[in-house]
Biopython code that builds the backbone (N, CA, C, O; Angstrom):
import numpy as np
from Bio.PDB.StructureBuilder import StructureBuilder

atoms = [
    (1, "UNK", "N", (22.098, 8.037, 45.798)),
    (1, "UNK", "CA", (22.332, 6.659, 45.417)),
    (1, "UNK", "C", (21.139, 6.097, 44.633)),
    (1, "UNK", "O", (21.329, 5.447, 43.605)),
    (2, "UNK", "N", (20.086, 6.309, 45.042)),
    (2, "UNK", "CA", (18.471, 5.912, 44.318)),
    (2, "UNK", "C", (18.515, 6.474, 43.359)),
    (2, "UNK", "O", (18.444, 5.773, 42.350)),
    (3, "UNK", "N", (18.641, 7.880, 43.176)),
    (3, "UNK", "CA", (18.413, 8.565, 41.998)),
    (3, "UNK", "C", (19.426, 7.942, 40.636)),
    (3, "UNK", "O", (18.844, 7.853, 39.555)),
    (4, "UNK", "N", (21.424, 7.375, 40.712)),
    (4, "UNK", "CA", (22.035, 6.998, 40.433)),
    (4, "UNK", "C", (21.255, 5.580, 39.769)),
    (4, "UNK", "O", (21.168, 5.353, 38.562)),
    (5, "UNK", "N", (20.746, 4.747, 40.811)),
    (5, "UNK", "CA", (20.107, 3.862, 40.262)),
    (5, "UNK", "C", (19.204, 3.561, 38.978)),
    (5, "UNK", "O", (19.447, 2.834, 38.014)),
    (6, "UNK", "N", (18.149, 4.304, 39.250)),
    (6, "UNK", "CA", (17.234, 4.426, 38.275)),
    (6, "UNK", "C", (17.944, 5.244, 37.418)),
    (6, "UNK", "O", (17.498, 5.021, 36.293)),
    (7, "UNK", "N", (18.906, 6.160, 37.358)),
    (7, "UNK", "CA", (19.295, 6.888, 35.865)),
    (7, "UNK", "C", (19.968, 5.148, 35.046)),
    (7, "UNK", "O", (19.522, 4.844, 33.940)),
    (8, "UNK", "N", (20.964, 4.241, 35.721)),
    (8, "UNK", "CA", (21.305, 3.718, 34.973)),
    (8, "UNK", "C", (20.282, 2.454, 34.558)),
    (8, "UNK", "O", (20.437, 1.791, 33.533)),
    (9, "UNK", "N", (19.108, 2.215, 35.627)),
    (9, "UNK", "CA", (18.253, 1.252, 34.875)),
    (9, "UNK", "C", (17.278, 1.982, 33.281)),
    (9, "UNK", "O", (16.710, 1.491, 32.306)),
    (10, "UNK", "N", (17.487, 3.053, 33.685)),
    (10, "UNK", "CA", (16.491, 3.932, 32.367)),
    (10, "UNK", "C", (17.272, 4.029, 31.367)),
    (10, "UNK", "O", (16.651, 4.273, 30.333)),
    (11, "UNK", "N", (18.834, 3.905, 31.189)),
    (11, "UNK", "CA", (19.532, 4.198, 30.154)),
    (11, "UNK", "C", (19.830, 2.527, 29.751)),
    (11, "UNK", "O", (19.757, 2.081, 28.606)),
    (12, "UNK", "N", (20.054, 2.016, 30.539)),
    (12, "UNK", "CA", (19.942, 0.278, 29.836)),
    (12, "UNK", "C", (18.609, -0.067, 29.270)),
    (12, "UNK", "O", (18.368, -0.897, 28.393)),
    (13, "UNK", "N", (17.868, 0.625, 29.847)),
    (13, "UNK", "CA", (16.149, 0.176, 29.272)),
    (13, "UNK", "C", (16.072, 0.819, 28.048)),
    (13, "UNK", "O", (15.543, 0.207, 27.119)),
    (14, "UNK", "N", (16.629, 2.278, 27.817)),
    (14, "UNK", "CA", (16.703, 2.832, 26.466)),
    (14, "UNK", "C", (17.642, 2.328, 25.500)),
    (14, "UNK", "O", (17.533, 2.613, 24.307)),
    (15, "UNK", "N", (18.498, 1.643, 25.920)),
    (15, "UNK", "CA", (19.690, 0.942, 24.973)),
    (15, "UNK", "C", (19.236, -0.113, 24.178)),
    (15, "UNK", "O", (19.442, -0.504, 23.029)),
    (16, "UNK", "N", (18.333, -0.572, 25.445)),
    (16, "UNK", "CA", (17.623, -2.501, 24.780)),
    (16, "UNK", "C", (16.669, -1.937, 23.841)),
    (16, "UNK", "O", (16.894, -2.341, 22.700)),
    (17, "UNK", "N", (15.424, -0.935, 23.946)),
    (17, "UNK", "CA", (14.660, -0.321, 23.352)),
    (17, "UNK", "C", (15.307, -0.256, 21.894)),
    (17, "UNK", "O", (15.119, -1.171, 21.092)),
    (18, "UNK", "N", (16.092, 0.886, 21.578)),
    (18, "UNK", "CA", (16.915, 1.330, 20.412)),
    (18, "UNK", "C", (17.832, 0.016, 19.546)),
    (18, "UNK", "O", (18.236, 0.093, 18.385)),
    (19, "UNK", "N", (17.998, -1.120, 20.458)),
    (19, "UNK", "CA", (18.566, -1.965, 20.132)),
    (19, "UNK", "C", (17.775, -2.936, 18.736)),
    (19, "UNK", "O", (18.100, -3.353, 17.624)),
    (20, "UNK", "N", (16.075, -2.955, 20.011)),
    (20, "UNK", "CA", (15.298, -3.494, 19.130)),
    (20, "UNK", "C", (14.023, -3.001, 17.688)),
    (20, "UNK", "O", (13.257, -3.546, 16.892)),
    (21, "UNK", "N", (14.542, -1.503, 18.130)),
    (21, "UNK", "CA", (14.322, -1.005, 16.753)),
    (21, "UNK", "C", (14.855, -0.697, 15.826)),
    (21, "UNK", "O", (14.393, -0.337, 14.743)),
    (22, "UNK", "N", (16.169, -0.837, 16.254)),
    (22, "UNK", "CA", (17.558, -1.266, 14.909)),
    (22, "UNK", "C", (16.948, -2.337, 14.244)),
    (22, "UNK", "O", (16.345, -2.375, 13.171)),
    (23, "UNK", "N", (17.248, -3.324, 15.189)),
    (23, "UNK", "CA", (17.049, -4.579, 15.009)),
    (23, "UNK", "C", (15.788, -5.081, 13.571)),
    (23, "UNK", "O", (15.867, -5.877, 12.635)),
    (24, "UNK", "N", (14.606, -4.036, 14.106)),
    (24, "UNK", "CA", (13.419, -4.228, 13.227)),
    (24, "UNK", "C", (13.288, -3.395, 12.185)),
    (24, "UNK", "O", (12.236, -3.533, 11.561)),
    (25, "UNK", "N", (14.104, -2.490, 11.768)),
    (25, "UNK", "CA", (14.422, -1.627, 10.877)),
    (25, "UNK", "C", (15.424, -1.722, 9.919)),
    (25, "UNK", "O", (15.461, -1.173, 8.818)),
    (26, "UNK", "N", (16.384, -2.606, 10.528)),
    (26, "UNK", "CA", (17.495, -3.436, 9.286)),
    (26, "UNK", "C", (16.576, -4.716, 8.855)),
    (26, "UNK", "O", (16.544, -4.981, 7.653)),
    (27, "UNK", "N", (15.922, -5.423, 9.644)),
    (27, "UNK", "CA", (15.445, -6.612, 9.009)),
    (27, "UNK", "C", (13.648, -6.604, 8.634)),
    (27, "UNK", "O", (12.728, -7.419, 8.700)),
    (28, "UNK", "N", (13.815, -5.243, 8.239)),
    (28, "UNK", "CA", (12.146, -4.881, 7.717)),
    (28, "UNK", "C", (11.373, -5.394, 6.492)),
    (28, "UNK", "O", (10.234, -5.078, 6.146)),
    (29, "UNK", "N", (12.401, -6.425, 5.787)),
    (29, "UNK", "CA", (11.805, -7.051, 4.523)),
    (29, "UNK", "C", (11.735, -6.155, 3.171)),
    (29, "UNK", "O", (10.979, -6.298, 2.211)),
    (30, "UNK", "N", (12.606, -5.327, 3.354)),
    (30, "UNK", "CA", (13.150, -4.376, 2.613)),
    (30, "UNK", "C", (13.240, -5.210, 0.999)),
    (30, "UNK", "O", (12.695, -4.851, -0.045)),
    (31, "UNK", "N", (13.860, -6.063, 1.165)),
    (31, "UNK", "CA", (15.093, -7.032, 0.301)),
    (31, "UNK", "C", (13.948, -8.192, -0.016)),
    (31, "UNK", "O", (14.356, -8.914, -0.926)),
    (32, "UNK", "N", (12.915, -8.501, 0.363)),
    (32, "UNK", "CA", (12.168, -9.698, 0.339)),
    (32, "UNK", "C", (11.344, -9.676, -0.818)),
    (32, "UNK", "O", (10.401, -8.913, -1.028)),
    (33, "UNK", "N", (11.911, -10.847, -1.766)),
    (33, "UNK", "CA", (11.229, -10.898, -3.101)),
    (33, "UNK", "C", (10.401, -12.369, -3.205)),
    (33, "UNK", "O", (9.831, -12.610, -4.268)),
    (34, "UNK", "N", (10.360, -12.964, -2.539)),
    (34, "UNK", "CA", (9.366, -14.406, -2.836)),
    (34, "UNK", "C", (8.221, -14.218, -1.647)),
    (34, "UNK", "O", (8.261, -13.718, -0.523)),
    (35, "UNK", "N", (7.141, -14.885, -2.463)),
    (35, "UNK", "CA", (6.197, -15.026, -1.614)),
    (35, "UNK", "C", (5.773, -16.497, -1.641)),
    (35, "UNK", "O", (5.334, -17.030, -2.660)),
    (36, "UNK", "N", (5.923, -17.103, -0.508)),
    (36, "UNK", "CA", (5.825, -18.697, -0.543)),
    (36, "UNK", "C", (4.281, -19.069, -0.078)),
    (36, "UNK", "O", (3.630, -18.268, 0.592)),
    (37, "UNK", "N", (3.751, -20.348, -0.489)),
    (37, "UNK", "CA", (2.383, -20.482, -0.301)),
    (37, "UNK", "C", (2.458, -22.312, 0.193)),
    (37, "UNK", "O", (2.819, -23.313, -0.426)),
    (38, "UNK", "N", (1.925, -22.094, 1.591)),
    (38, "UNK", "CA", (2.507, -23.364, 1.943)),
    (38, "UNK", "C", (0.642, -24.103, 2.168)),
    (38, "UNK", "O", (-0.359, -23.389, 2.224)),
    (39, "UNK", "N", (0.642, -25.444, 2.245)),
    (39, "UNK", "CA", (-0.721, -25.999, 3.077)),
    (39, "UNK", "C", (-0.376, -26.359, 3.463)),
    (39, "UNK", "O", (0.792, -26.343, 3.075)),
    (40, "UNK", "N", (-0.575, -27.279, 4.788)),
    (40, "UNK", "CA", (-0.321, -28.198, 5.769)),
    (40, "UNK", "C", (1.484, -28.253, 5.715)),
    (40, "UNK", "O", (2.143, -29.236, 5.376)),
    (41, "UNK", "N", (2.002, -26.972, 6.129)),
    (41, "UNK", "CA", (3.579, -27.249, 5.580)),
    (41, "UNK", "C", (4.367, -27.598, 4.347)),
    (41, "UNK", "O", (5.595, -27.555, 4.271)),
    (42, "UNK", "N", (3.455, -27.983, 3.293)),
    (42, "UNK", "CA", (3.875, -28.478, 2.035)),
    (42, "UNK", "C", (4.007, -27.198, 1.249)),
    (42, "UNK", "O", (3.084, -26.425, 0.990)),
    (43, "UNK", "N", (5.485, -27.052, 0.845)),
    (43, "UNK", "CA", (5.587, -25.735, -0.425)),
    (43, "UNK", "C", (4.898, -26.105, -1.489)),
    (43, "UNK", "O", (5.222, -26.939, -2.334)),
    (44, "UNK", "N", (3.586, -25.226, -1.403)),
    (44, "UNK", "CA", (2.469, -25.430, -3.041)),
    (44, "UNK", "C", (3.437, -24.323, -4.279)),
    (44, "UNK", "O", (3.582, -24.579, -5.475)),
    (45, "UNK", "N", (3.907, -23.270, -3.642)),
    (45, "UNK", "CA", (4.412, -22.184, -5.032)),
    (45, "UNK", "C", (4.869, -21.567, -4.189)),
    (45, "UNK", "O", (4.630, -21.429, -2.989)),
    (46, "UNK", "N", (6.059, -20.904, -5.357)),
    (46, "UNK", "CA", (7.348, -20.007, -4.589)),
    (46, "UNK", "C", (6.587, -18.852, -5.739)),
    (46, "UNK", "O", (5.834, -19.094, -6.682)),
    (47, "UNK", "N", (7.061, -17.680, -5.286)),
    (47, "UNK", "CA", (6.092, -16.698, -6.719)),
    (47, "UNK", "C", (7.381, -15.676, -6.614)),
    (47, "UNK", "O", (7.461, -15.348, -5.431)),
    (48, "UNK", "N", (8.147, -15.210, -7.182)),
    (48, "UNK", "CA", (8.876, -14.285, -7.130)),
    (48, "UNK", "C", (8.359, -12.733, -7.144)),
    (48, "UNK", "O", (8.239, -12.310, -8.294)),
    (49, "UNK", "N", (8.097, -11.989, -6.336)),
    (49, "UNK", "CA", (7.420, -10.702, -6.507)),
    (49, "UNK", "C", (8.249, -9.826, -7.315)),
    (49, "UNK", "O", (7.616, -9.061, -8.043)),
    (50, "UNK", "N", (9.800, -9.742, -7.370)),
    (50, "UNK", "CA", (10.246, -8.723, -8.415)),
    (50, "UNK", "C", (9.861, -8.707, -9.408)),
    (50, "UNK", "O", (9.658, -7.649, -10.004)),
    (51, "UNK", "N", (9.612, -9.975, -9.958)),
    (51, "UNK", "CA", (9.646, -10.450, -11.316)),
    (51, "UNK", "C", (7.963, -9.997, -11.885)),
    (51, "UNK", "O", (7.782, -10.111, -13.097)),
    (52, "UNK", "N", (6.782, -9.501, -11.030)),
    (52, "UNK", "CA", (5.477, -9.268, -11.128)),
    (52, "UNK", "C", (5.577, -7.911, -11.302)),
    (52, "UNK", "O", (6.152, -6.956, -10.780)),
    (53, "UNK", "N", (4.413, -8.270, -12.706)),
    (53, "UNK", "CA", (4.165, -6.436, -13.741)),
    (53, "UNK", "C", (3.420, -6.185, -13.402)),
    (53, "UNK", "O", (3.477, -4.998, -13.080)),
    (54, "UNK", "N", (2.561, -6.603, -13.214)),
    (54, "UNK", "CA", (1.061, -6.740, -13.347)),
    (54, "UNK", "C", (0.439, -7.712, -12.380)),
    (54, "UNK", "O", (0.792, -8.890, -12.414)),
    (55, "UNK", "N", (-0.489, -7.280, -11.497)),
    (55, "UNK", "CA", (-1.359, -7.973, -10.873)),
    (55, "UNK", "C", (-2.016, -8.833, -11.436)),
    (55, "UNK", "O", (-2.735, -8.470, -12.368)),
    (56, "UNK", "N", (-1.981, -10.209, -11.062)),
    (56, "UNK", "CA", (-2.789, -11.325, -11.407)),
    (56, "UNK", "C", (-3.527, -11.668, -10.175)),
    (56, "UNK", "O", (-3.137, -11.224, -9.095)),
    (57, "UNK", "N", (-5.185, -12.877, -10.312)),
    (57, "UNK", "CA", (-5.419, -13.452, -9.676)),
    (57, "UNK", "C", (-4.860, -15.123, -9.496)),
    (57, "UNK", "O", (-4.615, -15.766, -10.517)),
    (58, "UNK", "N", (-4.723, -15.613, -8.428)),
    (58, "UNK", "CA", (-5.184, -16.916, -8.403)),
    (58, "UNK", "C", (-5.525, -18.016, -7.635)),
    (58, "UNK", "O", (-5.014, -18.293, -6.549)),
    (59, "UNK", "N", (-6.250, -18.540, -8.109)),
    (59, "UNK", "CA", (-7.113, -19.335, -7.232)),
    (59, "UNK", "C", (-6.548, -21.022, -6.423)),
    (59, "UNK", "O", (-5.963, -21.871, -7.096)),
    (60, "UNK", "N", (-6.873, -21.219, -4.928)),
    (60, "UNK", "CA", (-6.263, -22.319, -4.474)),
    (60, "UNK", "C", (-7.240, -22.708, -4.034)),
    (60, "UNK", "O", (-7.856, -22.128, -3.140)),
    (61, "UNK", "N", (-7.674, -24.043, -4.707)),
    (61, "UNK", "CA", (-8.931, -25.181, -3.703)),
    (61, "UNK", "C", (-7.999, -26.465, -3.065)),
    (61, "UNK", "O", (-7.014, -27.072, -3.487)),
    (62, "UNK", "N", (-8.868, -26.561, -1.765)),
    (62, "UNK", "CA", (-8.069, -27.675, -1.792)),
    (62, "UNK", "C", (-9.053, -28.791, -1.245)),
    (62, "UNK", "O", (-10.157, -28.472, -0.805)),
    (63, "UNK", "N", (-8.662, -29.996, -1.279)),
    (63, "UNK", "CA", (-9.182, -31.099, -1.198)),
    (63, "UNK", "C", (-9.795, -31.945, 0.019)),
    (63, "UNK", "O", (-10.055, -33.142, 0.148)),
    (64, "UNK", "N", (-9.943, -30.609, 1.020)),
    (64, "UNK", "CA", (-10.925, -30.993, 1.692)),
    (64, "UNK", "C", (-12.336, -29.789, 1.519)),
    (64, "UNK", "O", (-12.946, -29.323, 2.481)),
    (65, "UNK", "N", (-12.583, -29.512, 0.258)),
    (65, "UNK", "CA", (-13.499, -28.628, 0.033)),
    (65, "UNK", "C", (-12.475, -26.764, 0.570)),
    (65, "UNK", "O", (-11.466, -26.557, 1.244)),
    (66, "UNK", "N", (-13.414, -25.859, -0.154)),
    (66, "UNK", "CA", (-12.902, -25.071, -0.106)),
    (66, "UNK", "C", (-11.858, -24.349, -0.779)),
    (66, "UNK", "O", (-10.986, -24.974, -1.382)),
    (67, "UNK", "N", (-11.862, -22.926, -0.728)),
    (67, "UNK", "CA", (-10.836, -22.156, -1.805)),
    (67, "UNK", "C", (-10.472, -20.891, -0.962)),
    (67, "UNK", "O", (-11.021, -20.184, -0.117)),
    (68, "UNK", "N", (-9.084, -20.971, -1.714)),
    (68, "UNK", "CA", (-8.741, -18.759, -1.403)),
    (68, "UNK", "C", (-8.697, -18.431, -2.369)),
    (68, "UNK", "O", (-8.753, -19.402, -3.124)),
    (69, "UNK", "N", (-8.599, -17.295, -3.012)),
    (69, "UNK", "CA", (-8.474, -16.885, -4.005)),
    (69, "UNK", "C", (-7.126, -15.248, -3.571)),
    (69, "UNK", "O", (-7.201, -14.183, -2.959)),
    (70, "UNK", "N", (-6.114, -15.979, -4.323)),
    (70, "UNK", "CA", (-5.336, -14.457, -3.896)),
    (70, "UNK", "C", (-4.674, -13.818, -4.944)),
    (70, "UNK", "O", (-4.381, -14.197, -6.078)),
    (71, "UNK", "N", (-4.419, -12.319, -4.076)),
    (71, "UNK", "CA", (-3.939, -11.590, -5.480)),
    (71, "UNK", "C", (-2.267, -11.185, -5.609)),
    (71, "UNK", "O", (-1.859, -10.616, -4.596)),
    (72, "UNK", "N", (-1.359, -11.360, -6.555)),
    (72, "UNK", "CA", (0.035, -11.864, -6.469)),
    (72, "UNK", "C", (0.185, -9.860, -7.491)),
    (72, "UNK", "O", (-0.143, -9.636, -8.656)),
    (73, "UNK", "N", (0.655, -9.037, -6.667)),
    (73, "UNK", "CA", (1.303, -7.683, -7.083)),
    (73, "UNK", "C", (2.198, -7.363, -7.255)),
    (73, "UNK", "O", (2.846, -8.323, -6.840)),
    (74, "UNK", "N", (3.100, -6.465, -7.689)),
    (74, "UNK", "CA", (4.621, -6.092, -7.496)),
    (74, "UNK", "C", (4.517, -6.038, -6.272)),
    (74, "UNK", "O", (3.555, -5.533, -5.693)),
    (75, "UNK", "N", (5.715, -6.667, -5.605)),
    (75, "UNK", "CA", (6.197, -6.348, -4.353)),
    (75, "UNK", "C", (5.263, -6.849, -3.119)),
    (75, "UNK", "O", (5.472, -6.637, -1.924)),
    (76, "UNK", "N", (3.968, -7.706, -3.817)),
    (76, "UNK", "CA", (3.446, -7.869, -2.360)),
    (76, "UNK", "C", (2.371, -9.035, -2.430)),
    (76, "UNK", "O", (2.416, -9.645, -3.498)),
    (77, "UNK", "N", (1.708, -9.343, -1.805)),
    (77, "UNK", "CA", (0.440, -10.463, -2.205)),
    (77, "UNK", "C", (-0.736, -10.297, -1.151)),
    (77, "UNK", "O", (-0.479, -9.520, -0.232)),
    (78, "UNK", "N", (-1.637, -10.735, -1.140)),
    (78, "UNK", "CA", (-2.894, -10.258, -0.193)),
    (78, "UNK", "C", (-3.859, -11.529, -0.938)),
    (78, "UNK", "O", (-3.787, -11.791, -2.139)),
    (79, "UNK", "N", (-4.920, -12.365, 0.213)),
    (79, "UNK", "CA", (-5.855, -13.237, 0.347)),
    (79, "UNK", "C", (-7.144, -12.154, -0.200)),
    (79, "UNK", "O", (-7.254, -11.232, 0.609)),
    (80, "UNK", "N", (-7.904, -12.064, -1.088)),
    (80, "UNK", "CA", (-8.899, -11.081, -1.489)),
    (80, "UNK", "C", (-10.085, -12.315, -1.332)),
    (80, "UNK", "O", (-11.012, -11.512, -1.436)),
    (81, "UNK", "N", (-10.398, -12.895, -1.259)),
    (81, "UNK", "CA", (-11.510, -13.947, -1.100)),
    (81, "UNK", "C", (-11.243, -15.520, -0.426)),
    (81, "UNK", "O", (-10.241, -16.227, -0.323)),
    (82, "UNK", "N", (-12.145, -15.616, -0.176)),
    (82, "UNK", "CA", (-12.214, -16.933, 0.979)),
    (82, "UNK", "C", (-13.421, -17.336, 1.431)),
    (82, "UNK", "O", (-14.260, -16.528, 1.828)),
    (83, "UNK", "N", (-13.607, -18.600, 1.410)),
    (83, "UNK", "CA", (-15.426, -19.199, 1.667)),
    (83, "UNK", "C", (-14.664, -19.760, 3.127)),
    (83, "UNK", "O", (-14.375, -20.957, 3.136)),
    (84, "UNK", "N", (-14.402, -19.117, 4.091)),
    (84, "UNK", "CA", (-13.742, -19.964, 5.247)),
    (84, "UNK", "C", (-14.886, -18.663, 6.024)),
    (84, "UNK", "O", (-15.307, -17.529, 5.796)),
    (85, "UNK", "N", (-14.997, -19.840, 7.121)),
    (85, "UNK", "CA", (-15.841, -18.744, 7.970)),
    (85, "UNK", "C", (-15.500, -17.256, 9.091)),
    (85, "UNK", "O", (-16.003, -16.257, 9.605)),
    (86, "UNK", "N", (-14.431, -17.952, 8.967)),
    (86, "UNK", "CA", (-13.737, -16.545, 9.670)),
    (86, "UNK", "C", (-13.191, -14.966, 9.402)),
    (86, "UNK", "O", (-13.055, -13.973, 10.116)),
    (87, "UNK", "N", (-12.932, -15.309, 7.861)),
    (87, "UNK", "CA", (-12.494, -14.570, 6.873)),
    (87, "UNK", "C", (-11.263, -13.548, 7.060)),
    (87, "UNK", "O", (-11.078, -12.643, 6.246)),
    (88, "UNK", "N", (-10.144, -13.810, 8.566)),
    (88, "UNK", "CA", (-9.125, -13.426, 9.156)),
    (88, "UNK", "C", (-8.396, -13.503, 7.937)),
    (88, "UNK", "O", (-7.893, -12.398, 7.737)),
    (89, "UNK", "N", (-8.172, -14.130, 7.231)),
    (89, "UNK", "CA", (-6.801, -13.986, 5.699)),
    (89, "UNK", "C", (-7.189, -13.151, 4.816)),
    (89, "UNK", "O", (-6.223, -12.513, 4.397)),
    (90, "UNK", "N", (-8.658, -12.702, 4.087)),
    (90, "UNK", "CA", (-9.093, -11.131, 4.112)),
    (90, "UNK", "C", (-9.094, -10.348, 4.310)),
    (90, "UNK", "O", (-9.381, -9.316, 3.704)),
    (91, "UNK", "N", (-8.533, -10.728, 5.921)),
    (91, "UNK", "CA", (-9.195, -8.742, 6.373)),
    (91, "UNK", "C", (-7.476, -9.101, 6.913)),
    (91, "UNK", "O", (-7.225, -8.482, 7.948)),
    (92, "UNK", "N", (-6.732, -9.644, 6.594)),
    (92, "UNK", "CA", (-5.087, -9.449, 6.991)),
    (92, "UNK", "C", (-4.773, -8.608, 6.135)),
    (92, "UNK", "O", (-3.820, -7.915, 6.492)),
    (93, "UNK", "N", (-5.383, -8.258, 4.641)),
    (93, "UNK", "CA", (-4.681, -7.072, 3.574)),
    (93, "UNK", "C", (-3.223, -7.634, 3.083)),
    (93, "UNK", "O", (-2.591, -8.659, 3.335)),
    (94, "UNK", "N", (-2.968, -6.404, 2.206)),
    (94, "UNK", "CA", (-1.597, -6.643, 1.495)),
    (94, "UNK", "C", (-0.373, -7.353, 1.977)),
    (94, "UNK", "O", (-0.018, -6.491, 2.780)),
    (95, "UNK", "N", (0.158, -7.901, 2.037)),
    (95, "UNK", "CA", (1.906, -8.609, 2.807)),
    (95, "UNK", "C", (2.926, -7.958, 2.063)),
    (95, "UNK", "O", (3.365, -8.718, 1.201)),
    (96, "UNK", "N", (3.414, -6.958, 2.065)),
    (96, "UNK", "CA", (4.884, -6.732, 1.891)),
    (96, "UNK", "C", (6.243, -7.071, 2.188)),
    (96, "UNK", "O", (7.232, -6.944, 1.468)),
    (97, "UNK", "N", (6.142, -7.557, 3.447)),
    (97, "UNK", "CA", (7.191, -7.593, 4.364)),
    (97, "UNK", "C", (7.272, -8.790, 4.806)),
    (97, "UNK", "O", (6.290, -9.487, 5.062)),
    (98, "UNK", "N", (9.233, -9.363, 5.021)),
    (98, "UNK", "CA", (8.612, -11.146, 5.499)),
    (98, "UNK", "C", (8.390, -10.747, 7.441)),
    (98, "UNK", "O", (8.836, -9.760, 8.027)),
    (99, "UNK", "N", (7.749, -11.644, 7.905)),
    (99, "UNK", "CA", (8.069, -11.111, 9.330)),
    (99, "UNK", "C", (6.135, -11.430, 9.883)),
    (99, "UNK", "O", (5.776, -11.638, 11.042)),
    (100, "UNK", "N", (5.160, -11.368, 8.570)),
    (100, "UNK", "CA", (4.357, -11.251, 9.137)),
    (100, "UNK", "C", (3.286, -11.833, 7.826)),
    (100, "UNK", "O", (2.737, -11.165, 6.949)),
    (101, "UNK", "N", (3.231, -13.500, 8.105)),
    (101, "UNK", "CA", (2.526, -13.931, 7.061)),
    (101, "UNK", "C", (0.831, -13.855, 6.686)),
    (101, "UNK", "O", (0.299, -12.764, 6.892)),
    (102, "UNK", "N", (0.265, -14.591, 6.331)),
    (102, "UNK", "CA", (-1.066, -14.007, 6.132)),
    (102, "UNK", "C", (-1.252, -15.986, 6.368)),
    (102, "UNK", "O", (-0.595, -16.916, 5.899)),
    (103, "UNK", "N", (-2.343, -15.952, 7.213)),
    (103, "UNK", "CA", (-2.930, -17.561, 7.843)),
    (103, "UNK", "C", (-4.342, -17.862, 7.427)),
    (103, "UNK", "O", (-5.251, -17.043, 7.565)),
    (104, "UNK", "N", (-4.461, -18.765, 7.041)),
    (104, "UNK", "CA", (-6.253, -19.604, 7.117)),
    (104, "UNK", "C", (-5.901, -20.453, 7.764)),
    (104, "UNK", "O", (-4.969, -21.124, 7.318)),
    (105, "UNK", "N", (-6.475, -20.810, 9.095)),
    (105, "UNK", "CA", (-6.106, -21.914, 9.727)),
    (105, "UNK", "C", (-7.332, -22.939, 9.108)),
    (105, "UNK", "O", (-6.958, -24.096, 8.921)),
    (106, "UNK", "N", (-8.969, -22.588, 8.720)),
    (106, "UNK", "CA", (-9.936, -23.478, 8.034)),
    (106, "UNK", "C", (-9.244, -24.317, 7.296)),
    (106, "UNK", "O", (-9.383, -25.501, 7.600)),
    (107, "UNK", "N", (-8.442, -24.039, 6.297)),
    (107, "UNK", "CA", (-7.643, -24.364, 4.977)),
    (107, "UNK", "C", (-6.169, -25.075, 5.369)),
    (107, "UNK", "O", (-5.730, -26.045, 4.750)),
    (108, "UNK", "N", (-5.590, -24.542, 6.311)),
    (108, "UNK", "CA", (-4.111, -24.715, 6.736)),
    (108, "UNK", "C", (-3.125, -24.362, 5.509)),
    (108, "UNK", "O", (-2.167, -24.972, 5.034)),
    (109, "UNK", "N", (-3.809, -22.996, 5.146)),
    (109, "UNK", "CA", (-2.959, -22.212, 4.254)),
    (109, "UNK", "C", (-2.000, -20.987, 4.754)),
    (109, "UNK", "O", (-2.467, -20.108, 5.478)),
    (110, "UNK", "N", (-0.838, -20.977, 4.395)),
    (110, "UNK", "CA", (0.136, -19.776, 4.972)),
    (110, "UNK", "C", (0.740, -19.159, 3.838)),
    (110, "UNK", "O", (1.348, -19.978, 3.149)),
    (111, "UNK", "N", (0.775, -18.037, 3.431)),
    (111, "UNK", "CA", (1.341, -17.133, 2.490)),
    (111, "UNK", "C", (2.904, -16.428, 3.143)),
    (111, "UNK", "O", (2.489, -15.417, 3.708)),
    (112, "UNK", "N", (3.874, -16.445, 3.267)),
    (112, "UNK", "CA", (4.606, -15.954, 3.751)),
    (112, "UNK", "C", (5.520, -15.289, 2.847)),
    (112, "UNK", "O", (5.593, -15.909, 1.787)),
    (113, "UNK", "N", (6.519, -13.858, 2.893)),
    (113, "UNK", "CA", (7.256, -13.407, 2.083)),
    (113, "UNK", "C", (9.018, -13.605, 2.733)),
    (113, "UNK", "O", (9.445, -13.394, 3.868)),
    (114, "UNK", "N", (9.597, -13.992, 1.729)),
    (114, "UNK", "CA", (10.932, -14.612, 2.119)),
    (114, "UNK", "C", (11.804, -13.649, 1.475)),
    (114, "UNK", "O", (11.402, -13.096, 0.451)),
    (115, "UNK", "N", (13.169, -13.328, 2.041)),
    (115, "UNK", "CA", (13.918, -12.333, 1.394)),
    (115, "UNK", "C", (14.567, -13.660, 0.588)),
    (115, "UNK", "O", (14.289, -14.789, 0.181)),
    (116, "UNK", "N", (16.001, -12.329, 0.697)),
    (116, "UNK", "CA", (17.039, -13.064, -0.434)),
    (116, "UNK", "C", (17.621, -13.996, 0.287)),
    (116, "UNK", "O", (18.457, -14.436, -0.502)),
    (117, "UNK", "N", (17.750, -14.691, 1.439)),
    (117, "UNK", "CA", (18.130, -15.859, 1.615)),
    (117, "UNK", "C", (17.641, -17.241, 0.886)),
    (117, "UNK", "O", (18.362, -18.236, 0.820)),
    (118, "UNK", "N", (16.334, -17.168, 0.354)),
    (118, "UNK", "CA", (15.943, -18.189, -0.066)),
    (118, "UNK", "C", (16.154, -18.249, -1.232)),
    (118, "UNK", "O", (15.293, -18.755, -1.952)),
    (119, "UNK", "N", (17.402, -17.736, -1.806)),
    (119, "UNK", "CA", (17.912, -17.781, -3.420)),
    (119, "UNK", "C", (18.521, -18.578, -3.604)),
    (119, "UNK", "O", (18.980, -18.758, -4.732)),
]
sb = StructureBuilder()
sb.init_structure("model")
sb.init_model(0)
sb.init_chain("A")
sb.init_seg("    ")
for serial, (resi, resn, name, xyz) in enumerate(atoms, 1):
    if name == "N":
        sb.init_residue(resn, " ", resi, " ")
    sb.init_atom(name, np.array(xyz, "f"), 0.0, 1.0, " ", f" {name:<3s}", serial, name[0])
structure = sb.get_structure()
């Protein structure tokens, strides 16, 4: 009867498991072409990543002192400089994927990548 038990708590535990790596594997940002750049909640720029040939820089100050400077790629965007003391939106690297934005809380800057819903 014990043994019965635990086989079916281990096979529901493997179901939910597999469930949620479906789950994160259909909605992996596969499809995600904008990269949105918000401050204090306010949409500053929508940037379309398909539409990027060529790596550009560019630069965001904002008006309580202070700057990021980021870099906008095919398919992806990344914070490459920052006078903020923490320098966590630097060392976050490239963003490909929506699911996992890039933060300055110094700045109250958020970079986030949005699929095709936001068309």
């Amino acid at each position: 009867m014990l043994k019965k038990k635990f086989f079916w708590i281990g096979f529901f535990t493997a179901i939910v498991i597999a469930g949620i790596f479906l789950h994160l594997k259909l909605n992996n940002g596969e499809n995600a072409k904008y990269a949105s750049i918000y401050q204090d909640g306010v949409l500053l720029e929508r940037i379309d990543l398909n539409a990027v040939v060529l790596a550009y820089t560019k630069k965001i100050e904002f008006s309580g002192g202070g700057y990021n400077i980021i870099e906008v790629s095919p398919g992806g965007i990344e914070v490459i400089e920052a006078d903020c003391p923490d320098q966590i939106c630097v060392s976050r690297g490239r963003v490909t994927k929506s699911g996992l934005p890039i933060v300055c809380m110094p700045h109250r800057l958020m970079i986030e990548i949005e699929g095709e819903h936001y068309d």
